[in-house]
VORO-243951 format. One line per 4 residues: number of its first residue (from 1); for each residue x, y, z of C-alpha. Coordinates in Angstrom, 2 decimals. Layout:
NUM> X:Y:Z | ...
//
This chain:
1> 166.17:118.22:49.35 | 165.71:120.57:52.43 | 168.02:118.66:54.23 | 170.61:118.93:51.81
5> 170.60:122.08:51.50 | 172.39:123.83:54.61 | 175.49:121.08:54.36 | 175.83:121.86:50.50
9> 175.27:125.32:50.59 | 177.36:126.33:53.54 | 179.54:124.68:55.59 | 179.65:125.44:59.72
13> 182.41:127.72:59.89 | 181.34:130.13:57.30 | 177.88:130.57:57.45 | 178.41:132.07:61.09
17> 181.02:135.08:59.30 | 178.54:135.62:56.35 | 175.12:135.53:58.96 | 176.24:137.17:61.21
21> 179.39:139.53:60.55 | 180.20:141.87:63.74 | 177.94:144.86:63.54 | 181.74:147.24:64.46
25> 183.87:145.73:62.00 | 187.06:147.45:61.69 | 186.71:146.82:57.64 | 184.03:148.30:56.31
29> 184.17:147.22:52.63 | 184.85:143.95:53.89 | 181.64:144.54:56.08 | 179.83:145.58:52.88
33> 180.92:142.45:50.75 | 179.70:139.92:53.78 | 176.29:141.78:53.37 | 176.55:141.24:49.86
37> 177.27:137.56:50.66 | 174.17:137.65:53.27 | 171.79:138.85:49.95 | 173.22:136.65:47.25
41> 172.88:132.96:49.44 | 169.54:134.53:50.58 | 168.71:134.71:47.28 | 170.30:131.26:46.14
45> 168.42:129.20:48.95 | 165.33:130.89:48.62 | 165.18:129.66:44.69 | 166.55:126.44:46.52
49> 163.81:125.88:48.94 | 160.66:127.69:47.67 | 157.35:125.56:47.67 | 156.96:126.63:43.67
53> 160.25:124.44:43.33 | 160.85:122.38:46.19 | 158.64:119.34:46.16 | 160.16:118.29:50.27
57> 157.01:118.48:52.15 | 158.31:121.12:54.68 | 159.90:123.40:51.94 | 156.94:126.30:52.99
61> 158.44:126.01:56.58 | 161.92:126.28:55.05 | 161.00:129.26:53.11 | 159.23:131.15:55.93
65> 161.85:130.43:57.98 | 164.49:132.22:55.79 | 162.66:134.79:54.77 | 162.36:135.79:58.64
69> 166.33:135.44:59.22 | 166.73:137.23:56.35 | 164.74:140.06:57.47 | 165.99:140.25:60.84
73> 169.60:140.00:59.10 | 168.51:143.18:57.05 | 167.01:145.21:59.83 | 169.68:147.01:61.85
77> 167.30:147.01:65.27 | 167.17:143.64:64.92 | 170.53:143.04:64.11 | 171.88:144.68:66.77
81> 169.16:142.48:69.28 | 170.50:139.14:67.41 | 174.20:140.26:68.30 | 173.44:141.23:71.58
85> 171.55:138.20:72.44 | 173.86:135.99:70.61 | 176.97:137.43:72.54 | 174.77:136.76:75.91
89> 174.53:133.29:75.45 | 178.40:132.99:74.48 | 179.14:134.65:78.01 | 176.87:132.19:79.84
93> 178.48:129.12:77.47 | 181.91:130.52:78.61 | 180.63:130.71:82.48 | 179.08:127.82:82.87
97> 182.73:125.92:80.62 | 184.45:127.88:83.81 | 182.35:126.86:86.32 | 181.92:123.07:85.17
101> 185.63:123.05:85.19 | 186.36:124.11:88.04 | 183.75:121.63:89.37 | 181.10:123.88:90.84
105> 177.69:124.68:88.84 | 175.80:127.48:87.80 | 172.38:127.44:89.29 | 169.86:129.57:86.99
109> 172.06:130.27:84.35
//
């Protein structure tokens, strides 16, 4: 089923590298297979999770909701906004870690 799906396909400490590879990788065939990877588990999941041959009630959500990641995986503008706003939060997880542990808090953060 849907639910199945993300802990068979990938497991949580790939499918960040294959996602979401750095936009300046230093390697840029490596950079080209990891897009590669990004097409071919598109492609895999989508057969997995499309409403023509998923009979899980919320397989149309599942399959709208890939198709946008994948395009906004595919489109370097909004690549670049992903990465930016996914290294933005990672700064503000890191503050507020600092701040917690050195027992103040970070009001409006």
């Amino acid at each position: 089923g849907v639910e199945a799906l993300w802990a068979s396909s990938l497991d949580h400490k790939t499918l960040p590298l294959i996602l979401y590879p750095p936009p300046d990788h230093p390697r840029p065939t490596l950079l080209l297979l990891l897009q590669a990877a990004i097409k071919k588990t598109y492609w895999r999941l989508s057969l997995r999770v499309h409403p023509d041959k998923c009979a899980h009630p919320r397989a149309n959500e599942a399959f709208e909701r890939l198709n946008k990641a994948h395009k906004q995986l595919a489109d370097p503008t909004d690549r670049a906004a992903l990465d930016a706003k996914r290294e933005e939060l990672e700064i503000k997880r890191i503050a507020v870690q600092v701040s917690e542990s050195a027992g103040g808090g970070l009001e409006g953060v």
